[in-house]
N, C-alpha and C positions, 0 to 999 in steps of 0.2 A: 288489390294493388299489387301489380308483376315485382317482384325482388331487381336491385339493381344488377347489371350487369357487371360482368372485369372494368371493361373499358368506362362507363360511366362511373365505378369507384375508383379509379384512377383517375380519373378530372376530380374529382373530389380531393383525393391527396394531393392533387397540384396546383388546387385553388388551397388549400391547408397551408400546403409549402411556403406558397407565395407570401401569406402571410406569417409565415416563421411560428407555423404551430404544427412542431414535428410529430409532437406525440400523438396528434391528431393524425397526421398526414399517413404516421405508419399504420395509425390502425386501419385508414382503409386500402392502405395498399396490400396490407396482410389481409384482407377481407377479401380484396382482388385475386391474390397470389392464389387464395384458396378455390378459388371458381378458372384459374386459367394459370397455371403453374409452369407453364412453356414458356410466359412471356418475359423475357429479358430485360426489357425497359422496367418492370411492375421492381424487380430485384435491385436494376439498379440506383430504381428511385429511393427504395427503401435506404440503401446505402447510403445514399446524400440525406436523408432524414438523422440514423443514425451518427453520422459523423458531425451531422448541425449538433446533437446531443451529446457529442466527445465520447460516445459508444464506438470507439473507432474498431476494435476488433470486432464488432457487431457489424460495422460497413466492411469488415473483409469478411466476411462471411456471408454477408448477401452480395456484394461486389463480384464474390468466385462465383455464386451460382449463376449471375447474369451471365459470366464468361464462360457456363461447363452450358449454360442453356443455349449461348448464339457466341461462339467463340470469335465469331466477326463484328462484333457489337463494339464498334470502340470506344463508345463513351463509358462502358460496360468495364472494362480496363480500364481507364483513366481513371474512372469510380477506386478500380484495385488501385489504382499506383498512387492516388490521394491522401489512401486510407492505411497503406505501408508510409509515406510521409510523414504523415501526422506520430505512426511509430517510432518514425528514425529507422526504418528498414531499407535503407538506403539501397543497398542490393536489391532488395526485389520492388522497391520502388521502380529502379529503370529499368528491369525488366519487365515489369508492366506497362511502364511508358511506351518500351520500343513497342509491345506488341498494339499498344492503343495507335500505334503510328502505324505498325503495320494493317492494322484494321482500316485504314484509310484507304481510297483510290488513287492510285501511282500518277495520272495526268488526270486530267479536266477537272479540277477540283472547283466544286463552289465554292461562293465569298465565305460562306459559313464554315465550310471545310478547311477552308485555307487558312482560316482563325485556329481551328481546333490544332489543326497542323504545328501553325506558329505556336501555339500553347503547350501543344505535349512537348514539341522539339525542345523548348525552353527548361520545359519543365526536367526533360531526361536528361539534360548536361547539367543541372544543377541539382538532381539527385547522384549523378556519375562523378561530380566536382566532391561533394559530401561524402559517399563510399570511398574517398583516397583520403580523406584526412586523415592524420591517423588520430584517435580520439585519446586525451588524454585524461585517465580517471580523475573523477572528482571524489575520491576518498580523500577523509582528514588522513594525514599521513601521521603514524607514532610510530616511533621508531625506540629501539633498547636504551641508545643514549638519551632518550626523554625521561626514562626512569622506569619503575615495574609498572605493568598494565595490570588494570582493576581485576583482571579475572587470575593474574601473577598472584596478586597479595593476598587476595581473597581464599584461595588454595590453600595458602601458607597460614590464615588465619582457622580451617573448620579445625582440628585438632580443638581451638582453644574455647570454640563455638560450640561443639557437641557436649565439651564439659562442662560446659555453661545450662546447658538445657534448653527447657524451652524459653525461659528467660534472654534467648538470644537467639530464637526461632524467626523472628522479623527482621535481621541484619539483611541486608541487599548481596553482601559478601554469598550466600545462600544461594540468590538468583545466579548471579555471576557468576558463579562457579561451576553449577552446574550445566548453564546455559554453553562456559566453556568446553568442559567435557562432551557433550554432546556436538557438538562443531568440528571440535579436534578430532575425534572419531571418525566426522562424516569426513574430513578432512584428508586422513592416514585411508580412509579408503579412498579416495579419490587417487592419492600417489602409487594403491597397491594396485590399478587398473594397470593388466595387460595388452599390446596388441599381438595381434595375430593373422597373419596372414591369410589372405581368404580370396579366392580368388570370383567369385561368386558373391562377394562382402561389396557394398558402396567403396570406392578407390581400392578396393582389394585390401581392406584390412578390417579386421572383424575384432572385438572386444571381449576380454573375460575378466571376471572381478567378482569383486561384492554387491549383490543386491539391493544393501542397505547403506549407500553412502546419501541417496535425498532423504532419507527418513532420518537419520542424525545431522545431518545438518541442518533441514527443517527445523527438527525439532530443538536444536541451538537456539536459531533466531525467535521463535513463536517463545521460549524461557525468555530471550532477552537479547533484542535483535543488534545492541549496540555492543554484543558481542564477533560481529561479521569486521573480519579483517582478512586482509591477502600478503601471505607475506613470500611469497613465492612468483617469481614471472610467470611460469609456466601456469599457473595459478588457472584462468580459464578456461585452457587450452585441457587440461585434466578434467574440470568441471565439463566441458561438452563432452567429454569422451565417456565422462557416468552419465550422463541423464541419457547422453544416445543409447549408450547399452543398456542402462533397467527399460526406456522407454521402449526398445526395440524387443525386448527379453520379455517384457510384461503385454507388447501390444497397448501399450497407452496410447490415449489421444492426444496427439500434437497439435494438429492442425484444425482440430472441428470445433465448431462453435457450441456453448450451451446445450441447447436445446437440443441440438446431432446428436451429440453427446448424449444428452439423457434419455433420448432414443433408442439408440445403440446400444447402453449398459443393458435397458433394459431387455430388450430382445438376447442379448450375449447373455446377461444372466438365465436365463431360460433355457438356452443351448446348452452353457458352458458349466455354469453355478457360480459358487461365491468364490472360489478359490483361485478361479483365473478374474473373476469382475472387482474382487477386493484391490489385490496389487494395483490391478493396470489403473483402478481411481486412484486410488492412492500416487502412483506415480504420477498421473496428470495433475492432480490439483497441487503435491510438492514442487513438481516445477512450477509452474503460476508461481507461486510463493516466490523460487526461488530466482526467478526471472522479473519479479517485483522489484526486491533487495537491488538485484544488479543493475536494474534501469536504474531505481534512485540514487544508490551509493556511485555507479560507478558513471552515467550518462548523466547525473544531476534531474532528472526525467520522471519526477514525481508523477506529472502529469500522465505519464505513459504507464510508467508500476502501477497506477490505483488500476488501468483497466484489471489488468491480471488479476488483482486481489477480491475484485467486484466479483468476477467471477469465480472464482472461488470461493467466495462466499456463496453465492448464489447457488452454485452446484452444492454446495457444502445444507443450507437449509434448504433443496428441494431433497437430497438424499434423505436428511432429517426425516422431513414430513412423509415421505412415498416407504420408507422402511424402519419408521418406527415404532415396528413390533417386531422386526430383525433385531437377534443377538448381535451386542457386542463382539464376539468370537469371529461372527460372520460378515457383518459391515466394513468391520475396522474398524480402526481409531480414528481416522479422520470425519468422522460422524458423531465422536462423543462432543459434549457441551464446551468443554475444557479446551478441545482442538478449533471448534467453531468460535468461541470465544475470544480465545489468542489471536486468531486471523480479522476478525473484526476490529479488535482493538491494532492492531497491523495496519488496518484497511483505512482508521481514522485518523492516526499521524500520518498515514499517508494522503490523505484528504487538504488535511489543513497543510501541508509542506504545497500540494500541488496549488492550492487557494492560494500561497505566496507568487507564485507564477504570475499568477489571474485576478489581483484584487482589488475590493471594491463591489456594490450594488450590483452590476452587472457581470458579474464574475463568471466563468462558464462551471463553475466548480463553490453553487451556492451557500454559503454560510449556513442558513434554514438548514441544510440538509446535515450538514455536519453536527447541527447541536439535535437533532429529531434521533439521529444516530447515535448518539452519546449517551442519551436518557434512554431509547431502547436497550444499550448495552448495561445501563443500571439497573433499571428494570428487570433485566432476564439474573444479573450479579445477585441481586435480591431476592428474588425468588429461589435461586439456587442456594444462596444462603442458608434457605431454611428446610431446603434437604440435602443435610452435607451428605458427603460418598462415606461410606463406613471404611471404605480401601484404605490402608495406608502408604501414605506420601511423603516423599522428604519436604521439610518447609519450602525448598528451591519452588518446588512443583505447585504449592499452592499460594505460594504470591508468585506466582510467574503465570496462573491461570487464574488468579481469581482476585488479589489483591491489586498487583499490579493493571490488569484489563479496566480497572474502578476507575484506579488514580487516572490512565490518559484519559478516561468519560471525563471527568472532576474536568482536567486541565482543556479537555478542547471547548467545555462548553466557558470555562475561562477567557480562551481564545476567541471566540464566537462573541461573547458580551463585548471585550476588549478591541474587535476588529470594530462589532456595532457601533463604539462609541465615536469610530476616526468620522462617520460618515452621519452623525446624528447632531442637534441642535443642543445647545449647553445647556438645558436641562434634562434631556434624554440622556445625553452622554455622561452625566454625572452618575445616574443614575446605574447607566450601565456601566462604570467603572466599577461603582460601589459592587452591584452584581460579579464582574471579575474576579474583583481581589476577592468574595466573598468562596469563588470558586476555586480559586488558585489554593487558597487555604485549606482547603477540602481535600486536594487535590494534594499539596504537599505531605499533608497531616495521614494521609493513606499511605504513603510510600514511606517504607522505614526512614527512619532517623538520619540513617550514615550514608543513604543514596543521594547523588546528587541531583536528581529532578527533586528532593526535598527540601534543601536549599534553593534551586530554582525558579522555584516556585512561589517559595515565600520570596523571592525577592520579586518575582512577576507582583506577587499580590501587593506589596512596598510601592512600585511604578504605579496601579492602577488607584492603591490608594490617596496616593497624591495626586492622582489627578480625579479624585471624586471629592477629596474635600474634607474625609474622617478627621477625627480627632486626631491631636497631638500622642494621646494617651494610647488611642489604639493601633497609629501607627508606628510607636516604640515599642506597642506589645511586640510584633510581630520581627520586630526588628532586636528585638532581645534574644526570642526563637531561633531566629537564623543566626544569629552571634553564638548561638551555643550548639549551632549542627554544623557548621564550616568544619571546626577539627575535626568530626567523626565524618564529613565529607572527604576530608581530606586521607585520611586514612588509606582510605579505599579507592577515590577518584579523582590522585590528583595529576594524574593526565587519562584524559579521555577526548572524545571529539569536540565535546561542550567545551571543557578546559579550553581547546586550541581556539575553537570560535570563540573567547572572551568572556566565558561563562565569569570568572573569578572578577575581571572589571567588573562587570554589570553591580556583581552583587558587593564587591568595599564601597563601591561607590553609593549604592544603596546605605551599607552602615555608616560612611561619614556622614551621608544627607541627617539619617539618624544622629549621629554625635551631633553636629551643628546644632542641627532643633532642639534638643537635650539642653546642650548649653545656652541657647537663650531662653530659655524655661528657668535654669539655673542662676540665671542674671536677672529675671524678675521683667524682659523682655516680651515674653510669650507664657499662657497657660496651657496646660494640656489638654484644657478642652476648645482651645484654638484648633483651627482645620491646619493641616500639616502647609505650612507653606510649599509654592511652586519654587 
């Protein structure tokens, strides 16, 4: 039997298509791609597969090859300017539009041309209308007159922490503080960038600095990312000016997708060795990260951050697996457990924040996937477990890589039950409350004491036990817990961005439901092995 052809496994992916089975449809267009690699349509099919899959930097990346294989192809660019939309790349959104317009014939246009016509032209004034907004960040704003910030006090408290010992090695005060230090640093380097004239330099001005301003600020947020604040205008406008220079300094990859990528290292590593292939990964996957942070915090654009973080990841355990009998010395750090780690548990608040977008059954941003990802993160938490690193660590460093990574698994698969239950029938959904709270519990009871996801949490698991139906008895237990972690939340977190979104409502209002039920238990109204009323 003759092997299919290009063109026959291209009908195949577009009888796949048709029926919205993308995963399908790529792999025979990659099967294609691989017997006829000239062909432009084969690329930009794939593109429209991966963007069905919200893989959007995956369709800019086959979208450009369509365009670098038949620069006249204009559905080929449109495919690009779809797939810069769905980023909020509003700039090169319309510059892709114009070109998918200028790919068009200037007179006698078909009906069908004339559609496409009216489409891009549409399309390019309302990505050109978009590029002039000016966008206004969506950071919780705190400001000095709110009071001292968590990572203020926290500072002001290790003095009394270190003489405490380890008996006070699980404060959050630990996470915070360090997590601040490292920020601030990446921070001061960022102000300490020079320019320079160049006349030879992109706009004629060329950079000198510190090398190490993504590497401290990464490693801020990967400690503890609710430590990312801006308190300076100029504030971005510095941030691009270090990633261009380490990225231009280092030859990182900006623009190339996964797999180029791990192409490339590898051939560069062979040329070059570790000591130019270390930095420049390094620098590429910190930005990801740090390009993650800014979509969400700053565009509200979970949906767009999780790509960055996916890949990063991805690059992060394909390095794992291909160089793991490479020294640590020679890899780097962004290949040990502890760095892969952090970025995953990154990658699952960012998950469930983008599932708020999207939700429901048909969500483009599956729940299944988010709780499959939670238990994988336990799983590998566990295993590591039981071969601790003999290195030593300040506490900061190991609940901010190994405690903390636990508690968001606990809480999303809390998430995941608690979402299950909005869309299931009244005895599923009880079920899966009970599941929730059962989680949130888990979940609180890993994160120190005096953190506020510890409080939080417990009052998530309060909401979902009321609505599963427990005991009186066992949802005062839980409600006695949290009545005795508020002051030592308080301590430390009481202004933070949870605070300003109503974190503190949520949770009195949780304790009076408690007092109320108390008091008619008290009056010989209710027992406590009554289900909590609604």
């Amino acid at each position: 039997m003759s092997e299919p052809t290009a063109a026959q496994l291209k009908d195949e992916g577009n009888e796949l298509f048709r029926k919205q089975d993308y995963v399908g449809a790529i792999a025979k267009y990659t099967e294609a791609i691989s017997l006829d690699d000239k062909n432009a349509v084969l690329y930009a099919n794939r593109a429209a597969c991966n963007h069905g899959l919200n893989r959007y930097l995956d369709a800019v990346d086959d979208a450009k090859m369509a365009t670098k294989v038949d620069p006249g192809y204009a559905k080929g660019w449109s495919r690009l300017a779809t797939s810069w939309d769905a980023l909020t790349e509003w700039k090169r959104s319309a510059e892709a539009w114009q070109k998918a317009l200028d790919a068009l014939p200037k007179t006698n246009l078909s009906p069908a041309e004339q559609r496409q016509k009216d489409q891009y032209s549409a399309s390019l004034d309302a990505a050109q209308t978009r590029g002039k907004i000016q966008e206004d960040p969506h950071l919780v704003r705190m400001q000095a007159s709110d009071g001292k910030f968590p990572w203020q006090i926290a500072t002001e408290m290790l003095p009394e922490l270190r003489k405490a010992g380890p008996a006070k090695f699980s404060s959050s005060a630990w996470v915070i503080s360090s997590a601040y230090e490292d920020f601030k640093k990446g921070v001061e380097f960022m102000n300490g960038m020079q320019t320079i004239p160049h006349a030879q330099a992109p706009g004629g001005v060329a950079y000198g600095g510190s090398l190490m301003g993504l590497a401290y600020l990464t490693n801020g947020l990967m400690r503890d990312e609710r430590v990312f604040h801006i308190d300076q205008p100029d504030w971005i406008t510095k941030y691009n000016q270090q990633v261009t220079f380490e990225a231009t300094a280092r030859q990182a990859w900006h623009s190339d997708g996964v797999e180029i990528i791990k192409e490339k290292a590898q051939k560069r590593l062979k040329e070059r060795g570790w000591n130019d292939v270390r930095p420049a990964l390094s620098v590429t996957v910190r930005a990801w990260i740090m390009r993650s942070m800014l979509e969400s915090h700053m565009r509200n654009g979970p949906e767009v951050g999780i790509q960055f973080l996916k890949r990063a990841v991805d690059l992060l355990e394909w390095g794992q697996n291909i160089w793991k009998n490479v020294t640590r010395t020679d890899r780097g750090m962004i290949f040990q457990d502890t760095f892969l780690r952090s970025v995953r548990s990154m990658h699952l608040k960012m998950f469930m924040d983008a599932y708020v977008t999207d939700p429901g059954p048909n969500s483009k941003f599956p729940l299944e996937h988010l709780k499959e990802e939670a238990e994988d993160l336990l799983k590998e938490i566990e295993i590591a477990s039981k071969n601790p690193s003999k290195e030593e660590a300040d506490p900061g460093f190991v609940s901010s890589y190994c405690i903390y990574p636990a508690a968001t698994a606990y809480s999303m698969i809390g998430f995941y039950h608690a979402q299950t239950a909005l869309h299931s029938d009244e005895v599923l959904a009880c079920l899966s409350y009970a599941n929730a709270a059962k989680a949130y519990v888990q979940a609180a009871k890993t994160y120190p004491e005096d953190d506020e996801y510890h409080s939080l949490y417990l009052s998530c698991a309060m909401d979902c036990m009321r609505n599963a139906g427990v005991s009186i008895r066992d949802f005062n237990s839980v409600a006695v817990d949290l009545r005795a972690a508020v002051p030592k939340m308080m301590k430390i977190w009481a202004v933070s961005a949870l605070q300003k979104g109503g974190r503190d409502d949520k949770i009195q209002a949780n304790l009076r439901s408690a007092d109320d039920t108390m008091k008619l238990v008290a009056e010989g109204k209710l027992k406590l092995e009554d289900p909590v009323p609604l």
